[in-house]
N, CA and C atoms as an extended XYZ file, in Angstrom:
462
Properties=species:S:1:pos:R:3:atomname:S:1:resname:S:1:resid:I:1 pbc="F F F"
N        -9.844       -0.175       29.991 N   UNK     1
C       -11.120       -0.273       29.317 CA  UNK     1
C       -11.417        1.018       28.567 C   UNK     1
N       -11.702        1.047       27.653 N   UNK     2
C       -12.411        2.225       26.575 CA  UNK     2
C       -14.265        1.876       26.324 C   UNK     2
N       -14.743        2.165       27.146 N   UNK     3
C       -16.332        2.485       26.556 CA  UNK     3
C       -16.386        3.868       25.581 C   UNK     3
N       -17.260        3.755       24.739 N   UNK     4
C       -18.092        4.923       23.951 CA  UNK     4
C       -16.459        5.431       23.148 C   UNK     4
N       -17.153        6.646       22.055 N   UNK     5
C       -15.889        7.134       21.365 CA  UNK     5
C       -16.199        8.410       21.284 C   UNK     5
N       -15.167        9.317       21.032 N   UNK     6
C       -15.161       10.682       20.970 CA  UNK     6
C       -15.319       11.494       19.468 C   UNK     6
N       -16.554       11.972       20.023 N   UNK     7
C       -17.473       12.559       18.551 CA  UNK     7
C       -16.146       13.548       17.714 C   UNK     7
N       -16.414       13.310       16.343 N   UNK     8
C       -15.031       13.918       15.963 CA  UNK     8
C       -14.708       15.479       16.218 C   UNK     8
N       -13.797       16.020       16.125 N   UNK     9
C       -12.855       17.390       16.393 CA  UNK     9
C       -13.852       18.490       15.362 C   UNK     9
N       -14.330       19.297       15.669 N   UNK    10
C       -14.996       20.543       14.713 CA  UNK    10
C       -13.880       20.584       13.128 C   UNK    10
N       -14.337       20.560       12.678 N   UNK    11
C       -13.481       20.285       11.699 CA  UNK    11
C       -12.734       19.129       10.353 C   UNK    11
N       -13.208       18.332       11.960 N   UNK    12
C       -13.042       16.963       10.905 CA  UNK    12
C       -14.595       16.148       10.751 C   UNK    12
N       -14.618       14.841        9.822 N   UNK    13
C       -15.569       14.242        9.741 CA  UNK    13
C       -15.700       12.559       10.063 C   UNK    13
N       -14.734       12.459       10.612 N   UNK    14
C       -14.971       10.945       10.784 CA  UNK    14
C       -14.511       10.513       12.242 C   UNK    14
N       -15.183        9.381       13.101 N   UNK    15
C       -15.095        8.871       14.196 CA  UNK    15
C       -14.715        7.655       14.309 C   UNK    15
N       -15.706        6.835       13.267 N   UNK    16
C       -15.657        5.197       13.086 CA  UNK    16
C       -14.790        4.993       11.586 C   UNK    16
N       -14.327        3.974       11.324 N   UNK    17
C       -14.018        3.730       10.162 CA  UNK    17
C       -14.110        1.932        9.980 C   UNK    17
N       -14.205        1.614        8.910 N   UNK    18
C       -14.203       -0.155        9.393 CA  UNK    18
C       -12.829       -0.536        8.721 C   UNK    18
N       -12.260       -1.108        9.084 N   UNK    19
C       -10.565       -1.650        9.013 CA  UNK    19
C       -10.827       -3.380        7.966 C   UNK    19
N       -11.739       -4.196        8.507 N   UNK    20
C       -11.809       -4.838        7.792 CA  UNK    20
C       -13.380       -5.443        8.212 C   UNK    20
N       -14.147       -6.570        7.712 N   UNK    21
C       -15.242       -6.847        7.765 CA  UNK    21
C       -15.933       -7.217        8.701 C   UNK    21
N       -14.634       -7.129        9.635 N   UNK    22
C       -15.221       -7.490       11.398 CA  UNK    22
C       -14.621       -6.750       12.391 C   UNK    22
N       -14.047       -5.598       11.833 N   UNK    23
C       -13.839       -4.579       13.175 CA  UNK    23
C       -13.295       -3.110       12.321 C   UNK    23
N       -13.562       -2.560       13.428 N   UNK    24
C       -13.561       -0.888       13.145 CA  UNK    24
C       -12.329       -0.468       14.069 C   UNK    24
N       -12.485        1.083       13.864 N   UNK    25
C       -11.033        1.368       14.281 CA  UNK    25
C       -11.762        3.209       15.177 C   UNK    25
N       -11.136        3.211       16.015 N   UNK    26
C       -11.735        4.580       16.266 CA  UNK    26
C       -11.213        5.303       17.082 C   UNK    26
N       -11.249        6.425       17.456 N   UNK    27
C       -10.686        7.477       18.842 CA  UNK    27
C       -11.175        7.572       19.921 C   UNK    27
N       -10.539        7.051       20.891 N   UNK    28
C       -10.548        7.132       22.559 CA  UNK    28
C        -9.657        8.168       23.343 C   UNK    28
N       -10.313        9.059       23.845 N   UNK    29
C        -9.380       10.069       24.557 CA  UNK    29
C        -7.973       10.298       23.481 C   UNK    29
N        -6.661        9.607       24.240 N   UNK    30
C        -5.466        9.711       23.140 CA  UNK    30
C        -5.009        8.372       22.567 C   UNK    30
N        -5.651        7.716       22.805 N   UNK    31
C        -6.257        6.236       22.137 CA  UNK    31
C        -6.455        5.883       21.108 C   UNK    31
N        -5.770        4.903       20.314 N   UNK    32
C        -6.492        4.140       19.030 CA  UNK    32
C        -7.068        2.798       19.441 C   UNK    32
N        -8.343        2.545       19.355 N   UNK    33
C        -8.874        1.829       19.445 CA  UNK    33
C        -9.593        0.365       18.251 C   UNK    33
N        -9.073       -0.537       18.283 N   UNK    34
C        -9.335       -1.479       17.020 CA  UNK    34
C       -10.639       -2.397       18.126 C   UNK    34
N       -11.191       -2.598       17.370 N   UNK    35
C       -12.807       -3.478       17.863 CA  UNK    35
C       -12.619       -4.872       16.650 C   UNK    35
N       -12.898       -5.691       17.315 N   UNK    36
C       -12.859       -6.638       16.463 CA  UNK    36
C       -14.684       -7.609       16.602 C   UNK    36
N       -15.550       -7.467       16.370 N   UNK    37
C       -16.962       -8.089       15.916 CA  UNK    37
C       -16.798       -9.752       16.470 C   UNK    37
N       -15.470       -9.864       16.014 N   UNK    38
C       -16.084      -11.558       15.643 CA  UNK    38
C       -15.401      -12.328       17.132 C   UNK    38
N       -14.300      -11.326       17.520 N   UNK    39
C       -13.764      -11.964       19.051 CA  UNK    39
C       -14.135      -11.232       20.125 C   UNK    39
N       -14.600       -9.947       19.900 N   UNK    40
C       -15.119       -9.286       21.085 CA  UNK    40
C       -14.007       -8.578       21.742 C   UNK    40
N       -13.008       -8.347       21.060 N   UNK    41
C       -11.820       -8.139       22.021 CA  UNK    41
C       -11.123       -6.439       21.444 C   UNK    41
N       -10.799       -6.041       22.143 N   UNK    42
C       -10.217       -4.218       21.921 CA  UNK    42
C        -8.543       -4.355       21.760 C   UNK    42
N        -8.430       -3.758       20.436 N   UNK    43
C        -6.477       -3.872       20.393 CA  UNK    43
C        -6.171       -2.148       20.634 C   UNK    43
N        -5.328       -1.691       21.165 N   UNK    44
C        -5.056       -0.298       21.460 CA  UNK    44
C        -3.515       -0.191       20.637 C   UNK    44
N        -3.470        1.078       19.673 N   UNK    45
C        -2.550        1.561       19.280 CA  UNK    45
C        -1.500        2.179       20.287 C   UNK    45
N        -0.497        2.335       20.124 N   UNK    46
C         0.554        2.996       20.867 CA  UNK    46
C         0.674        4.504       20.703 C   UNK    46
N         0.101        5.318       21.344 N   UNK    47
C         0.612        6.243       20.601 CA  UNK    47
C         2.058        6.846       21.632 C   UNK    47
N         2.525        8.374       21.231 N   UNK    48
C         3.628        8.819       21.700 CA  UNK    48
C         2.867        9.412       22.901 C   UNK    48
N         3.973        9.286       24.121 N   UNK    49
C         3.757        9.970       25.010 CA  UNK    49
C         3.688       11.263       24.933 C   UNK    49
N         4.660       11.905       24.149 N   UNK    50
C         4.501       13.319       24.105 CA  UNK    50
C         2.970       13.769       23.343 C   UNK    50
N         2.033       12.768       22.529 N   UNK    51
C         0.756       13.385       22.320 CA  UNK    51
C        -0.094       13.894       23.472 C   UNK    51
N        -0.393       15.235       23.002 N   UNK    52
C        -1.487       15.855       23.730 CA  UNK    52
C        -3.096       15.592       23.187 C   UNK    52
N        -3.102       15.606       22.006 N   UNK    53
C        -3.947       15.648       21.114 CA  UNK    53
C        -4.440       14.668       19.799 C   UNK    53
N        -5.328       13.818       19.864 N   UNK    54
C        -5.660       13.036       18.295 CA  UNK    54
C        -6.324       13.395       17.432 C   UNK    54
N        -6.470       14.403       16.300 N   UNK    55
C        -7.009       15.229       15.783 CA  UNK    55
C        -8.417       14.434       14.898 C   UNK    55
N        -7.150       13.183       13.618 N   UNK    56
C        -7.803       13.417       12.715 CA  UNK    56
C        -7.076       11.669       12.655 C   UNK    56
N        -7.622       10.748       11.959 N   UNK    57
C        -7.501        9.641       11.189 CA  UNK    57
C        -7.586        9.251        9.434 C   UNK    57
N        -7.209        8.303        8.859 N   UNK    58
C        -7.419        7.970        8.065 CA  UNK    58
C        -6.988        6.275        7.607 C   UNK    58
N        -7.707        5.780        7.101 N   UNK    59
C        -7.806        4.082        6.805 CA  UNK    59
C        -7.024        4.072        5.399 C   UNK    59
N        -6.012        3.615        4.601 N   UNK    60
C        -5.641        2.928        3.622 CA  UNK    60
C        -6.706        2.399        2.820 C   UNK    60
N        -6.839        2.720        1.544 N   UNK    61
C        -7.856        1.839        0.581 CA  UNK    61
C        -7.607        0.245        0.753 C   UNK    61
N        -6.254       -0.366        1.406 N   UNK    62
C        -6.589       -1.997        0.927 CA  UNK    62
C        -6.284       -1.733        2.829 C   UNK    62
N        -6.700       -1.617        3.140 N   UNK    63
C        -6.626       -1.227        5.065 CA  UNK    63
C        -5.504       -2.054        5.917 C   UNK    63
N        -4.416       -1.652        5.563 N   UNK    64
C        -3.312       -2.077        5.784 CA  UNK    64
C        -2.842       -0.868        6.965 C   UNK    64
N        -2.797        0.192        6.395 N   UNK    65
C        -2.422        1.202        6.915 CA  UNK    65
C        -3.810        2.350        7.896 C   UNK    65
N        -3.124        2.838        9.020 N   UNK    66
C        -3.721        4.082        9.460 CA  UNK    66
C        -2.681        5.253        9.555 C   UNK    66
N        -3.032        6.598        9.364 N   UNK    67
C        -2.445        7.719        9.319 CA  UNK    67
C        -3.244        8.618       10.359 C   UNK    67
N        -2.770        8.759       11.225 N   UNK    68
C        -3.089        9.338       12.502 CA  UNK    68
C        -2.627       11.374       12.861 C   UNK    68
N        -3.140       12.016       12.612 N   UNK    69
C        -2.907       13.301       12.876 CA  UNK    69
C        -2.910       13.392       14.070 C   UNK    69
N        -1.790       13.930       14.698 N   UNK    70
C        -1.455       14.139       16.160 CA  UNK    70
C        -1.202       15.403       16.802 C   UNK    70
N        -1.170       16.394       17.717 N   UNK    71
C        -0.462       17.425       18.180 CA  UNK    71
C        -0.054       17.209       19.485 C   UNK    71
N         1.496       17.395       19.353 N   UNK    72
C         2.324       16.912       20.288 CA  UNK    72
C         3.297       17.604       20.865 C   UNK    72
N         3.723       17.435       21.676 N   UNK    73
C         4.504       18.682       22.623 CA  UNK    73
C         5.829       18.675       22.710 C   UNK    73
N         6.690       19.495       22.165 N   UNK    74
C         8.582       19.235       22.016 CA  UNK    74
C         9.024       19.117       23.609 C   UNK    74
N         9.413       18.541       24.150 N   UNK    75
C        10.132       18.440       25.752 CA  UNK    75
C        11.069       19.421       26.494 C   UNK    75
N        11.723       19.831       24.788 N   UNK    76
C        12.853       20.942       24.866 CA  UNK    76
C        12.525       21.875       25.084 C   UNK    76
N        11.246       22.680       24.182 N   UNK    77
C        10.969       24.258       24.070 CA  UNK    77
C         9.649       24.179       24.848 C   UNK    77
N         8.867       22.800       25.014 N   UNK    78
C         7.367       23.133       25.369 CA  UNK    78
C         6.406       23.288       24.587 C   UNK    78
N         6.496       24.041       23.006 N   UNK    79
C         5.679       23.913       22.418 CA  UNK    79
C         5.049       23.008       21.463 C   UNK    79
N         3.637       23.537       21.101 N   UNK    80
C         2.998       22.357       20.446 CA  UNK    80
C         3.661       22.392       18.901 C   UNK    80
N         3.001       20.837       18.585 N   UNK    81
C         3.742       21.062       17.251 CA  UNK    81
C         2.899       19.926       16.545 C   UNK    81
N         3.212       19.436       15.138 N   UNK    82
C         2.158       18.570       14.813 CA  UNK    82
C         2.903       17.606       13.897 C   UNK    82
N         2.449       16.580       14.186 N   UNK    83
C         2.836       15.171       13.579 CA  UNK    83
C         2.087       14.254       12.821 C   UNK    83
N         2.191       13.464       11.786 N   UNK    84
C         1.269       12.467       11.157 CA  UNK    84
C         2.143       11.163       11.258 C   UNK    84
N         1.385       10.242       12.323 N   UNK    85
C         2.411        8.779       12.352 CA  UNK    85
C         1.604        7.812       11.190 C   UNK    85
N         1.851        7.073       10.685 N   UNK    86
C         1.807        6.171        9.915 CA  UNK    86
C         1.901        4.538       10.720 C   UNK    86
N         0.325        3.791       10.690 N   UNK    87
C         0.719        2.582       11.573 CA  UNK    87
C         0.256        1.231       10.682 C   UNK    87
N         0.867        0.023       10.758 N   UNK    88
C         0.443       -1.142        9.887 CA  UNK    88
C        -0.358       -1.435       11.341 C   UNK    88
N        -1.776       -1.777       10.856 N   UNK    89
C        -2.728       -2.477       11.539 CA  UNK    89
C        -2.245       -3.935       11.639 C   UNK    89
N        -1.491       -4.842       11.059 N   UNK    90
C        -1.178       -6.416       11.178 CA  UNK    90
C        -0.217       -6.332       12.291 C   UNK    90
N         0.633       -5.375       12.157 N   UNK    91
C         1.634       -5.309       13.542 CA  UNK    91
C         1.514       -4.163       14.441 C   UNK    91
N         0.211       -3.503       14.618 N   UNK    92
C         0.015       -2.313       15.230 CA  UNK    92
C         1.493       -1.567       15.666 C   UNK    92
N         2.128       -1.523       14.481 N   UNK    93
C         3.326       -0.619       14.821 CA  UNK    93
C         3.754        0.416       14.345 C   UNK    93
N         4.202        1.694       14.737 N   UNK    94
C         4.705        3.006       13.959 CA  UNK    94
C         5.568        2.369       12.286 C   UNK    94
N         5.423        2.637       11.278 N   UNK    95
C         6.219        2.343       10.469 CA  UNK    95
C         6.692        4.092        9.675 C   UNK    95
N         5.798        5.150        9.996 N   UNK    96
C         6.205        6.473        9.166 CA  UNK    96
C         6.052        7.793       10.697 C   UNK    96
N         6.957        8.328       10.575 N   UNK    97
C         6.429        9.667       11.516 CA  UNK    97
C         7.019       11.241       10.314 C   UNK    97
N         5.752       11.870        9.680 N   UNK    98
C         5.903       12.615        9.059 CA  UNK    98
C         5.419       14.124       10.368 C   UNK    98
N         6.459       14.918       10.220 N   UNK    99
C         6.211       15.959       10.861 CA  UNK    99
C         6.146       17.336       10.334 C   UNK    99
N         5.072       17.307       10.708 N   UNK   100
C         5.015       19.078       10.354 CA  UNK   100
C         5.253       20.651       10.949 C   UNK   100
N         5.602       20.281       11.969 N   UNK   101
C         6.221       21.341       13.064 CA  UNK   101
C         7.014       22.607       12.557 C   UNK   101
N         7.732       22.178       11.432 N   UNK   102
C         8.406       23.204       10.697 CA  UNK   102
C         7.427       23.639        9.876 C   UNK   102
N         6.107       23.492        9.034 N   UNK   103
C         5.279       24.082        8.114 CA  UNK   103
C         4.403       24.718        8.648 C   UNK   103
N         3.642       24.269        9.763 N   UNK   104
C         2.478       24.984       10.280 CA  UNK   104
C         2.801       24.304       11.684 C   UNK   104
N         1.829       25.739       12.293 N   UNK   105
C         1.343       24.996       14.038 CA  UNK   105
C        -0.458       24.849       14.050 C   UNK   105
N        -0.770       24.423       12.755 N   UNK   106
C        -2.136       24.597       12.773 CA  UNK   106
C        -2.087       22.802       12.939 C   UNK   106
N        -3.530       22.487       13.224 N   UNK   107
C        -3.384       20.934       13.138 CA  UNK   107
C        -3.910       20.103       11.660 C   UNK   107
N        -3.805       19.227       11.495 N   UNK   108
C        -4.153       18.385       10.332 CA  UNK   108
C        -5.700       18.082       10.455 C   UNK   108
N        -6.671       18.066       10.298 N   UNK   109
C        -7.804       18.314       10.407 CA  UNK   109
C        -8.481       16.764        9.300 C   UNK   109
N        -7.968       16.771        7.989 N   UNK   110
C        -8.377       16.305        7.226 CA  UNK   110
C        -7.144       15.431        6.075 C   UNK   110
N        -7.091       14.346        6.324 N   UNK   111
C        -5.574       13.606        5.671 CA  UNK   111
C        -6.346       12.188        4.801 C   UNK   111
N        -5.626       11.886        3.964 N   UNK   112
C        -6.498       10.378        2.763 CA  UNK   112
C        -4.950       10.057        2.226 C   UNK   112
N        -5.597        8.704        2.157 N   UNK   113
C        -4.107        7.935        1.254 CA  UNK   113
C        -4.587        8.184       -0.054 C   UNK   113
N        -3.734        7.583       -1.043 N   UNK   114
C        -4.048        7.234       -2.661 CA  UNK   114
C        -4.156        5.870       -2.776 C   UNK   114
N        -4.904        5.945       -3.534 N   UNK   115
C        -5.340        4.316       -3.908 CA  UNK   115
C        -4.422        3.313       -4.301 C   UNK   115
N        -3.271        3.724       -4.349 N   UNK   116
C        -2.040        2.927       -4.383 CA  UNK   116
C        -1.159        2.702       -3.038 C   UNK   116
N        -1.770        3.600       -2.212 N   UNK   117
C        -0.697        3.620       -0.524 CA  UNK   117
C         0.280        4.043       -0.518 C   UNK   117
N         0.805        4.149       -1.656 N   UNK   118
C         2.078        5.448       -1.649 CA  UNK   118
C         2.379        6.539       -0.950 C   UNK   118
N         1.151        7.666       -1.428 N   UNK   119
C         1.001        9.067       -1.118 CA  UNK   119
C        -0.215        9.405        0.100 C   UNK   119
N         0.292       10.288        0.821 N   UNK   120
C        -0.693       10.617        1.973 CA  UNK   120
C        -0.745       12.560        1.440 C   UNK   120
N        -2.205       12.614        1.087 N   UNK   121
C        -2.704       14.218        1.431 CA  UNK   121
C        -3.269       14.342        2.906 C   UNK   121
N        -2.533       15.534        3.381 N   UNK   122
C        -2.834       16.350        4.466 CA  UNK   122
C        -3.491       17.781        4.441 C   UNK   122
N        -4.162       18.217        5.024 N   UNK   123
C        -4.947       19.546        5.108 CA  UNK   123
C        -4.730       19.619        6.661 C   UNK   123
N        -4.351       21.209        6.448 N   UNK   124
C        -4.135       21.997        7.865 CA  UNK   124
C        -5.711       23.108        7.880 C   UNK   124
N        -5.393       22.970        9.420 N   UNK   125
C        -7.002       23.889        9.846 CA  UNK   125
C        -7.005       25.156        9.421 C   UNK   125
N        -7.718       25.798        9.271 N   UNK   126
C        -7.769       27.198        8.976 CA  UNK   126
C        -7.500       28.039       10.479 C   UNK   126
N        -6.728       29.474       10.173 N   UNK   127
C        -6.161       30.642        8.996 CA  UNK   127
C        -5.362       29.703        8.348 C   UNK   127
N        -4.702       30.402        7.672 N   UNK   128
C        -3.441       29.588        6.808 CA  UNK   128
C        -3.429       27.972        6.458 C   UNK   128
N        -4.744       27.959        5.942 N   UNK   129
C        -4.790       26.124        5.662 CA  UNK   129
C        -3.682       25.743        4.427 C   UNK   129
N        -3.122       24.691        4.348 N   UNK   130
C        -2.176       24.432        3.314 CA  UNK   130
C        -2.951       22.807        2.855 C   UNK   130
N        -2.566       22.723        2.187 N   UNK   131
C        -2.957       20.807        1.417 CA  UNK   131
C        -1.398       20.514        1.251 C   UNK   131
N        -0.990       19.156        1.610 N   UNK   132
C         0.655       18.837        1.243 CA  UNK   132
C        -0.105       17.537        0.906 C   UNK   132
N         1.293       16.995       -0.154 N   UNK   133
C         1.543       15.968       -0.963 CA  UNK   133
C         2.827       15.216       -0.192 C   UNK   133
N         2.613       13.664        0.285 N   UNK   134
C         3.859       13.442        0.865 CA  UNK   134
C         3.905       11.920        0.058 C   UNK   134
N         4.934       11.837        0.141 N   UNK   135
C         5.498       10.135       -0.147 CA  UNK   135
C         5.883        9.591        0.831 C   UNK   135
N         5.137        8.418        1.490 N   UNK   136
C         5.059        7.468        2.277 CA  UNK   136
C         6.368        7.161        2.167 C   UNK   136
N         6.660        6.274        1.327 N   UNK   137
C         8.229        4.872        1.151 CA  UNK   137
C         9.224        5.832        1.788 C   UNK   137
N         9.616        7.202        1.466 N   UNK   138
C        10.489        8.207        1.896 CA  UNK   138
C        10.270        8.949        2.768 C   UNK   138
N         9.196        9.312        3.111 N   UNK   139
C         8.331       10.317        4.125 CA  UNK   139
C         8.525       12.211        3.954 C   UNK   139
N         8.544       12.151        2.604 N   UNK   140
C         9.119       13.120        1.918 CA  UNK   140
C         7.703       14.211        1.468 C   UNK   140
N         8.134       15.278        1.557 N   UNK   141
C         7.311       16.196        1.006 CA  UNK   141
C         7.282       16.555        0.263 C   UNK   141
N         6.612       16.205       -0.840 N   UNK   142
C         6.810       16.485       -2.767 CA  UNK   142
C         5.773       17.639       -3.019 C   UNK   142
N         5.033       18.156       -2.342 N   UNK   143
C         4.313       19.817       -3.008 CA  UNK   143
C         3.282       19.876       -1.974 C   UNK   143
N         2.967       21.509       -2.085 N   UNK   144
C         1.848       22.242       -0.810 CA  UNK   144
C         1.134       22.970       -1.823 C   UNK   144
N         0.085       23.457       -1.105 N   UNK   145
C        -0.664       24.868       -1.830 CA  UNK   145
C        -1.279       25.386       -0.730 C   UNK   145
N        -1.530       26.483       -0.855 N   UNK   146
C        -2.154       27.354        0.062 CA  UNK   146
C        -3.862       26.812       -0.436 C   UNK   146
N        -4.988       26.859        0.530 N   UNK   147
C        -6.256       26.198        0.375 CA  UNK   147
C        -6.903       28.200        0.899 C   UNK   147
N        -7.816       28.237        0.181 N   UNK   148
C        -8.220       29.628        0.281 CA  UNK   148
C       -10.049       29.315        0.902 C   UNK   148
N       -10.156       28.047        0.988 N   UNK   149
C       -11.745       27.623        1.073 CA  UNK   149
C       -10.841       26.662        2.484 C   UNK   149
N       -12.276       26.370        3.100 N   UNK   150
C       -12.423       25.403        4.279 CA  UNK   150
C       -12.546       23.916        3.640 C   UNK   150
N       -11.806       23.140        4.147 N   UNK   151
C       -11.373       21.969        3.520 CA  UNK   151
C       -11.730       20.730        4.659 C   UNK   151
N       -12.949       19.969        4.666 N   UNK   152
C       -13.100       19.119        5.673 CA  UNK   152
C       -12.897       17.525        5.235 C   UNK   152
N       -12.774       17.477        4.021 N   UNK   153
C       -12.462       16.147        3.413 CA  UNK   153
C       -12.007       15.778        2.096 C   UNK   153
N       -10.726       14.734        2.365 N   UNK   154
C        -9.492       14.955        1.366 CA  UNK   154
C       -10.222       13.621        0.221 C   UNK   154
């Protein structure tokens, strides 16, 4: 059971989002939580065991997709590290795991698709905030910039 949801992370701005015209989507402990209005019934995302942490979300413009900011723990070395999974809401299943472990150990704070679903922007927390440009279909990293301002929404 999941009652109530967890007010978002300092940093970020969103808790609820609506997925489609009869249910919302939201954060439970390390939980994705889908609500559905019209059946009354709770669908739970999968996430990885190795998550410690659910930072940050984001909904697809035609809401197909969620992009989930994660910080998650390597088994090998112990340390944290940070991940963005990519999930189709019709088959609540992983379809992208973009990692960032090699760019920053800061977390993703603030991430948006493009209105085409192609491209996912990411923003890392401050010191050293970066903005990256990725391509979904490949899971590829096509450009960064260093962000010199506090960045709470992409």
């Amino acid at each position: 059971h999941a009652l109530g949801y967890r007010k978002p992370r300092p940093g970020t701005y969103k808790c609820i989002e609506h997925t489609s015209d009869d249910s919302i989507v939201y954060l439970v402990g390390k939980q994705v939580a889908i609500y559905s209005y019209e059946t009354h019934v709770h669908r739970f995302m999968p996430c990885s065991p190795k998550t410690v942490e659910l930072v940050a979300f984001a909904v697809s413009y035609n809401k197909r997709y969620l992009a989930l900011s994660e910080r998650v723990i390597d088994e090998k070395t112990k340390e944290l590290g940070i991940q963005i999974n990519v999930f189709n809401f019709g088959t609540v299943s992983r379809i992208r795991t973009l990692s960032l472990s090699y760019l920053s150990k800061q977390p993703v704070e603030a991430l948006d698709f493009s209105r085409d679903n192609k491209y996912l922007a990411t923003v890392t927390a401050q010191p050293g905030s970066f903005i990256y440009l990725w391509q979904l279909d490949k899971a590829r990293r096509l450009g960064m910039c260093e962000a010199h301002v506090k960045i709470s929404q992409v």
